[in-house]
N, C-alpha and C positions, 0 to 999 in steps of 0.2 A: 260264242254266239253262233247261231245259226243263219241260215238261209232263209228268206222268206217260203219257199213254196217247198221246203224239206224240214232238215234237221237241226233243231237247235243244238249247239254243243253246249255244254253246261261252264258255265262261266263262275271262278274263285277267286277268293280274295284271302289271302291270309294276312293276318294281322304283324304287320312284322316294320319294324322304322327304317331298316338298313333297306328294305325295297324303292326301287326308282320309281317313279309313275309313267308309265310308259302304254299307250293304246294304242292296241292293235286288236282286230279281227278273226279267228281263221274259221276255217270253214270245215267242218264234224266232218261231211259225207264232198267231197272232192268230185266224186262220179256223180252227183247229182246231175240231170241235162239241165242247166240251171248258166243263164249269160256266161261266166266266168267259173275257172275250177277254182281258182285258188282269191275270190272276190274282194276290194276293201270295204269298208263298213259302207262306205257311201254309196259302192256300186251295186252291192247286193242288196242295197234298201230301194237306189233311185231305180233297178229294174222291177222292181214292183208295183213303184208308184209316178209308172210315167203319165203324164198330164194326158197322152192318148188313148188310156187304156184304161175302160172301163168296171175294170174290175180292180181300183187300186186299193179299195176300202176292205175286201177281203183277201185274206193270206194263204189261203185253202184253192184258189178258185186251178180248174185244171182243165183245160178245154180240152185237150185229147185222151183225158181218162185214165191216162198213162200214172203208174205208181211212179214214185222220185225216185225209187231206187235201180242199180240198172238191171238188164235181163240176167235171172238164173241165181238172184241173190234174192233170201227171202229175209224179214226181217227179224231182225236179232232177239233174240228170248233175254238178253242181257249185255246190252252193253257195253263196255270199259268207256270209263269218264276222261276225259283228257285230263280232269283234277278235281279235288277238292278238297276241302279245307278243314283242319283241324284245330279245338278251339287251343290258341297260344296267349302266352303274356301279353298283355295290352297296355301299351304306353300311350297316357294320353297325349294327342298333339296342340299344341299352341291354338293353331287353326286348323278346321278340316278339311280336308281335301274338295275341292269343289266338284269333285262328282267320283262317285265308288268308278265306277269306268276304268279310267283312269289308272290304274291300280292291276288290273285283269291281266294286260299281259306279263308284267314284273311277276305278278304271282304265280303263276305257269311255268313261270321260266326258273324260279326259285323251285319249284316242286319237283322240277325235271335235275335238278342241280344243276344249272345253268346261270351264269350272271345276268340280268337285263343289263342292254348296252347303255354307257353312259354319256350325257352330253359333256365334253373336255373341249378344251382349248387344243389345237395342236400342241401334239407332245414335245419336248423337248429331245432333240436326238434320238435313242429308243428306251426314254424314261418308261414310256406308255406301255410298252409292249413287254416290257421284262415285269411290269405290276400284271400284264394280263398272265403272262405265262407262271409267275407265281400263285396265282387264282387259280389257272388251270390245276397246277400242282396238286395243292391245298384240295380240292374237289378230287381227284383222284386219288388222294390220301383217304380221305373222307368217305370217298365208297367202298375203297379195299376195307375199310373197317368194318362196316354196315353185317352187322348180324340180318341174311336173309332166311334162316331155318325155320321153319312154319310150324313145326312138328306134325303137319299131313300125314298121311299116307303118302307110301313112296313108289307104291302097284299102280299107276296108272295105266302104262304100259299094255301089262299084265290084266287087266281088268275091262281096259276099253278099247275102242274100236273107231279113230274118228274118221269123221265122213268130210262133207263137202263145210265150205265156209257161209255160214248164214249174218253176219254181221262182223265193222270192225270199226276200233275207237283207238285214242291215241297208244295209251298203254298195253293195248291184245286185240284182241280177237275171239269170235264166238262162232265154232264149229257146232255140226251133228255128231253125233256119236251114238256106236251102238254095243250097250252092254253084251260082254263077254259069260262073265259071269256072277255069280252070287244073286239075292232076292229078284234084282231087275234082271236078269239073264234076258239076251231078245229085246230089250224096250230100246229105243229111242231117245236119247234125252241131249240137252244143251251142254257144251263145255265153255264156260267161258275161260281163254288161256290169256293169265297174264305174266307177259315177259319180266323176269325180275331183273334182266337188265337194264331195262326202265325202272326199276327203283333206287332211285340214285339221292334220293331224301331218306331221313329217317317217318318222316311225316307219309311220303307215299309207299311205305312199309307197313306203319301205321293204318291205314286206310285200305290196305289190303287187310289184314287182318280185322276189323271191325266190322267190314261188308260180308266177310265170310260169320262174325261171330253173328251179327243181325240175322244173317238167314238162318242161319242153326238157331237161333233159338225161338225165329219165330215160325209158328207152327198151326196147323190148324185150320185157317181160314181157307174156302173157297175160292176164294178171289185174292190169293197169293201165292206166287209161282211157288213149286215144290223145292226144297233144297235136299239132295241127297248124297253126297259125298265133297272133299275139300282133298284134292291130291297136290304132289310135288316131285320134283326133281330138281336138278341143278339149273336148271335151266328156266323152268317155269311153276305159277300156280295154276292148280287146273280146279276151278268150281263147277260143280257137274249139277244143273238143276233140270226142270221138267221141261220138255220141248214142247210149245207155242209154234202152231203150224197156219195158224190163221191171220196171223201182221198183226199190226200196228193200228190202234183206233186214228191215230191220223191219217192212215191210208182209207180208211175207209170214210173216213170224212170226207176226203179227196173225192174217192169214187162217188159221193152222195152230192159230188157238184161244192162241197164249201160248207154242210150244213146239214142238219137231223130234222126230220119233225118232231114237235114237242112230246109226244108220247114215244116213240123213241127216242131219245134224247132223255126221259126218264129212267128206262130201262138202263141205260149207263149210268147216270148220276146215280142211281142206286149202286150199282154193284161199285163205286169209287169210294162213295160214305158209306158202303157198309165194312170194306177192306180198310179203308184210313182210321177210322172210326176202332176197328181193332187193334193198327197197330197202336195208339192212341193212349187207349186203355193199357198197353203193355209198357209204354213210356219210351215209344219210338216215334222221333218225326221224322219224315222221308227225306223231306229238303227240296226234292226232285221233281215233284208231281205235273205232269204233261202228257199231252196223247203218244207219243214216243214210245213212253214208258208202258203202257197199258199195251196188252197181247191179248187176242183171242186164240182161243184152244185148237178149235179149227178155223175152216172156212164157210161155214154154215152162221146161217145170217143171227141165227140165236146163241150161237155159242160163248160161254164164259168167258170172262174176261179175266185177267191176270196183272198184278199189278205186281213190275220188274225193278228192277237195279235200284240195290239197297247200296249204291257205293259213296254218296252222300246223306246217307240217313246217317244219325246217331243217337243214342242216349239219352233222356232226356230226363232229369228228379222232378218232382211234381214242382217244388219252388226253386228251381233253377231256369236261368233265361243265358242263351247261346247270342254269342256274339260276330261270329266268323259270317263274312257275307258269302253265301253259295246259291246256286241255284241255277236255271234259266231265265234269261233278262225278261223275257215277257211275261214270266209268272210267279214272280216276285214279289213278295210283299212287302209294304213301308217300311215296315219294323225291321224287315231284317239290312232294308237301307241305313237304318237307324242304328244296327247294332244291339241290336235287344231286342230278340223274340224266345216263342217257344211252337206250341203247338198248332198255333193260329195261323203261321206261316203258310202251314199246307192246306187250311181254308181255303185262305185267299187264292191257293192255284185251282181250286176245285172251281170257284167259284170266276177264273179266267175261263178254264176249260168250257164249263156250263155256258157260260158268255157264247165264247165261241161256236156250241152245237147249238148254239138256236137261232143263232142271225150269221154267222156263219164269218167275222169278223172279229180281231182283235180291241178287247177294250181300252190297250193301253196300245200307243203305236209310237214312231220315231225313225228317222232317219240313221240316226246312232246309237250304241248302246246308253251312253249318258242320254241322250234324248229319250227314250225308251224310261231311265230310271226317274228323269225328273216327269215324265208325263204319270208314273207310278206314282209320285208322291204329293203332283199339285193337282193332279187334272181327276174329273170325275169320268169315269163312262158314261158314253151318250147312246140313252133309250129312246130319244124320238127320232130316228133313222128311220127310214122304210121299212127295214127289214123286222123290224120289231111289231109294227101292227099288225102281225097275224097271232102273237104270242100272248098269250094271257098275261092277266094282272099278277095273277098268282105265281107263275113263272120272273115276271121281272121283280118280284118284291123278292122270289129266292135269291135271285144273284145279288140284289143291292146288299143285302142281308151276308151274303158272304161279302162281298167286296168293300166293305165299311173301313175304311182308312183308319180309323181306333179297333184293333185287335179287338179291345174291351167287350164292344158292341157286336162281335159276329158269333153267328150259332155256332156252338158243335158239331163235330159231322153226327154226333148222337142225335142231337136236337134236329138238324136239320132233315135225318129223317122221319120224323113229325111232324115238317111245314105240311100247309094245306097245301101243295103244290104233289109231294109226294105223296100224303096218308094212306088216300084208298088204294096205294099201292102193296101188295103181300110184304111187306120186308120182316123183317127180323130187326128191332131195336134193343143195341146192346147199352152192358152198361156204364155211365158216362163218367169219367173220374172227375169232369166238373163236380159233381155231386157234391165227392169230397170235399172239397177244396173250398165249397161256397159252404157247406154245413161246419164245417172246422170255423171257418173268420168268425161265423153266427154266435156260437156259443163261446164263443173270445169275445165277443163284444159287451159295450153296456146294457144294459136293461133297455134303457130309451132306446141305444138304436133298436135292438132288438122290439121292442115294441111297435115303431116307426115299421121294420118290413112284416110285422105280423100286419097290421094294417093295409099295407099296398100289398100283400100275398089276397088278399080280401076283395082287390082291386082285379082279380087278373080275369082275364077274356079267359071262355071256353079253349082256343087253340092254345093259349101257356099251358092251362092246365093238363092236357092232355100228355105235354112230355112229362110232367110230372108226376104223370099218374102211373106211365111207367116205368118211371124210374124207382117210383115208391113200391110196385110190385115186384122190380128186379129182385130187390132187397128183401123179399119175402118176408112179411109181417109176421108178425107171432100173431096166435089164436084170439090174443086181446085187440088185435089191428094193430098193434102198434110195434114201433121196431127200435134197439138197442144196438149198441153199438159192435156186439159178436153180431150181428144181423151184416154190417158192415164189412166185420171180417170176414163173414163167409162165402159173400157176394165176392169180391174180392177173389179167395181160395179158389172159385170155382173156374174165374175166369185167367186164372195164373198162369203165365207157360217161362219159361224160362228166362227170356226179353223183361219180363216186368222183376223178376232178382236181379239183371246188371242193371237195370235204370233206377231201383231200389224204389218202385211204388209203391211199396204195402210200408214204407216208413213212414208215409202221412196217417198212419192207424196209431201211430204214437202219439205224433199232435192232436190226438183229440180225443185226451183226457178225458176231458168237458162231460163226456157223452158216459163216460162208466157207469153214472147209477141214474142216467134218465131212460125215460120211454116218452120213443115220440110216435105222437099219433099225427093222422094225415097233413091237418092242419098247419102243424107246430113245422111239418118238415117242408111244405109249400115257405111255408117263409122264410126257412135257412137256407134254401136251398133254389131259390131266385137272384138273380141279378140285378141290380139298379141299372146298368149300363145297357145289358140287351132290350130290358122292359124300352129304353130310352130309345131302342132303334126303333121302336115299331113306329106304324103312323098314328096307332091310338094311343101314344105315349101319355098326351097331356089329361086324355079322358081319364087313363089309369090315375095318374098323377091324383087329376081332381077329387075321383073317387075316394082313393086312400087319404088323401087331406080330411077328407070329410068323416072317417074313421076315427083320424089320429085325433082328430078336434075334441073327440066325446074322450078320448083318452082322461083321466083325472090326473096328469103326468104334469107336473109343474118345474121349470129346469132349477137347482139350486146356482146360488151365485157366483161359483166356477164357471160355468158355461156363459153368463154373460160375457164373460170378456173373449169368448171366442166367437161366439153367435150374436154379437150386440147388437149387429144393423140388421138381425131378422125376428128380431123378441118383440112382442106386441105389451105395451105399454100398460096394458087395461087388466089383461091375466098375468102375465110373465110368461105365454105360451110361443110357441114356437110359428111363424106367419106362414104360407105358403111356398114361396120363395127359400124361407128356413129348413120347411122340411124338405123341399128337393133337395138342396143342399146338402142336410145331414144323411141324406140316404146313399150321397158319393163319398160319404166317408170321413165328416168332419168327426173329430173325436171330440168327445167331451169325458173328461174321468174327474170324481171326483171322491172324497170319502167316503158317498152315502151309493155311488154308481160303480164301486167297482164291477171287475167281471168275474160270474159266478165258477 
């Protein structure tokens, strides 16, 4: 955890039974001018929120203008995580733990190869002490063995030049440096150095190596820091990426008093969902996503922005869901409290961040980190605050829209830049492997269902169609309009970089068979390729609803007598059709299969 009026530290959990539950706090940045250096969870919450100070509602507010950080340090282009988590065997518990919390510092102290202390009775004579000093042992055993050979390059030396210290986290540090020699000869760029003395896990070995493989391979984007060389020696890793000389979007939140106006505050939410949004497609979720992390180029009020430290992103198969709790406490999402997320996770922090640039306060708050998580998972964000009625309608229906407590229901970063909130803005929309994913279930299903969303695609408002129309143009149509499943491949091909072969995206081209010898035209693919769930978030839900009811009615679709016994309190007695109530129903996914319905 963090500080209120600075730097969250990123907070893990690994999944593991022999860990104690044990909470505690620390504090990322220590030099912050901030009440206490080294704060308890209580003290660096209740200085924020003392009953005399009228600013305890926002977390940003800074009345002397002053950066958090101290003089002659500027902020870090990347970096080092005090931890995070790798996904491990998972033994179910009897009972859950009544708050992930709890768990934070055991798991910290496991990654550092450290024991968490335990509660004992006094020991018996020095029973206690000869089990600890065998522990000790046993971990020293442990790390003598530890394979730290990276196979880097071992020219650092020889090649670079470092300069002064711009950032530091548990595990390293993050100098300037300035190329010696070879293509960069003369440039500038970041080293982040981390100590492999500090690797005293296998897992925080692991997690070096995966941060370095994420940034090699991903490549391309605008709006993601450069990666250009991975060195070593005995002593350290050194990641050498592109230097960020312009801070931190939360320092500049700072300086803006706590807060964006809405058309700037656009101009950022684009450049977040157009960078997340790619790595996305490549089958990367960050895990991390907060103003911290984001860098601008310079110091010029327009300049790019940069989205850093890939040191808890990972992997991700299209139908795979990550269970390891990681993140920061205030931009966390349910599910991954829950143990079961995927891509949705990093929404949900897009759509804290957004929260915060426009009223200039936290939507989830807390005295403690457990407080913080249970306010994540019961409480809604509150939009009738002051600070909200200068914000448009269209602005708060963005963030509720990410912030939806059912994954299910929140946009894409694809989708969302399509909201009427952003449109008439220039972006570039890429393409969304939702797509996939919702055209493959389609042509798996039965007839009926499928019938059922041809209908409610028939339903949809102007603003749905509009992501759909370019997603349907991503895909480039053949001459006849209509598009095939190499249409699918090639979309795909174009957008490949080496990230989407380890997280193995282009396997979901195999699940869907289906699609070999059809052509689909606009239509057909408006309805594979919609959501029951998101259509559910909107406000004009029940309109759609009704509309497509009134569709499916004229349907000449009669259910045979398999389906009764699944749908029998929604079948209308008069036709044997399916009631209103029945078809919302079967649109979230009741199945019905039967002889005459298999799927094609």
């Amino acid at each position: 955890m963090g500080q209120c009026y600075g730097k969250n530290s990123t907070v893990s959990i690994v999944r593991d039974d022999n860990l104690v539950p044990i909470y505690t706090a620390t504090a990322a940045y220590p030099q912050s001018p901030l009440p206490s250096a080294t704060p308890t969870t209580s003290q660096y919450y209740a200085s924020s929120t003392s009953a005399t100070s009228p600013w305890h509602s926002s977390p940003y507010h800074n009345p002397q203008g002053n950066s958090p950080l101290p003089a002659g340090v500027s902020p870090s282009p990347a970096r080092s995580k005090s931890s995070k988590s790798t996904p491990r065997r998972f033994f179910r518990r009897p009972f859950p733990p009544p708050s992930p919390a709890k768990h934070i510092k055991a798991s910290l102290l496991k990654r550092q190869g450290r024991q968490p202390a335990r509660q004992t009775s006094i020991p018996e004579e020095d029973g206690g002490g000869a089990e600890a000093d065998q522990q000790q042992h046993h971990q020293e055993q442990q790390h003598e063995r530890l394979d730290k050979s990276f196979g880097y390059n071992k020219n650092f030396g020889a090649k670079y030049e470092l300069g002064k210290e711009v950032g530091r986290g548990h595990f390293g540090h993050t100098c300037s440096a300035k190329v010696k020699k070879g293509d960069l000869k003369g440039q500038q760029v970041a080293v982040k150095i981390i100590s492999k003395s500090k690797m005293t896990t296998p897992i925080s070995i692991e997690d070096v190596r995966r941060e370095v493989k994420i940034l090699k391979s991903l490549s391309g984007h605008t709006n993601l820091v450069k990666f250009y060389d991975a060195c070593e020696d005995p002593n350290n890793v050194y990641v050498i990426m592109e230097l960020c000389e312009g801070g931190e979007l939360l320092d500049r939140i700072l300086s803006r008093g706590g807060r964006y106006p809405e058309e700037d505050a656009k101009a950022i939410i684009l450049q977040i969902l157009g960078v997340v949004s790619f790595c996305h497609l490549q089958g990367v979720v960050h895990r991390d996503l907060k103003p911290e992390n984001f860098l601008f180029t310079t110091k010029d009020e327009d300049a790019t922005m940069k989205l850093i430290d890939f040191g808890l992103s990972d992997f991700v198969r299209p139908d795979e869901r990550l269970n390891d709790i990681v993140g920061s406490a205030f931009y966390v999402a349910p599910e991954v409290l829950h143990r079961s997320y995927t891509l949705e996770a990093d929404i949900w922090s897009i759509g804290v961040i957004t929260f915060i640039l426009l009223c200039g306060s936290r939507p989830f708050w807390a005295r403690t980190e457990s407080g913080i998580f249970r306010a994540v998972l019961r409480a809604d964000p509150n939009f009738d605050d002051a600070s909200w009625t200068e914000v448009s309608p269209e602005a708060k229906d963005f963030v509720k829209r990410l912030l939806n407590k059912d994954h299910r229901k929140r946009m894409t970063a694809a989708q969302a830049l399509t909201h009427p909130w952003l449109r008439e803005e220039t972006s570039i929309v890429p393409l969304d492997i939702l797509i996939y994913k919702l055209v493959k279930s389609f042509y798996r299903a039965t007839p009926l269902k499928r019938a059922a969303l041809k209908c409610l695609s028939k339903a949809l408002t102007e603003d749905e169609l509009v992501y759909l129309r370019i997603q349907f143009k991503l895909l480039e149509p053949n001459k006849d309009g209509r598009i095939t499943l190499d249409n699918f491949k090639m979309a795909l091909a174009r957008n490949a970089t080496d990230a989407m072969k380890e997280s193995r995206v282009t396997e979901i081209l195999s699940s869907m068979g289906q699609l070999s010898y059809k052509k689909i035209d606009f239509e057909e693919f408006c309805a594979a390729a919609i959501s029951t769930y998101q259509l559910e978030a909107l406000e004009g839900w029940e309109q759609i609803a009704t509309t497509a009811f009134e569709f499916f009615e004229k349907e000449e679709m009669n259910l045979g007598p398999t389906a009764h016994s699944v749908l029998r309190d929604w079948i209308r007695k008069s036709d044997e059709k399916l009631n209103f109530l029945g078809y919302t129903k079967f649109l979230h996914g009741v199945t019905v299969r039967n002889p005459s319905t298999r799927q094609q």
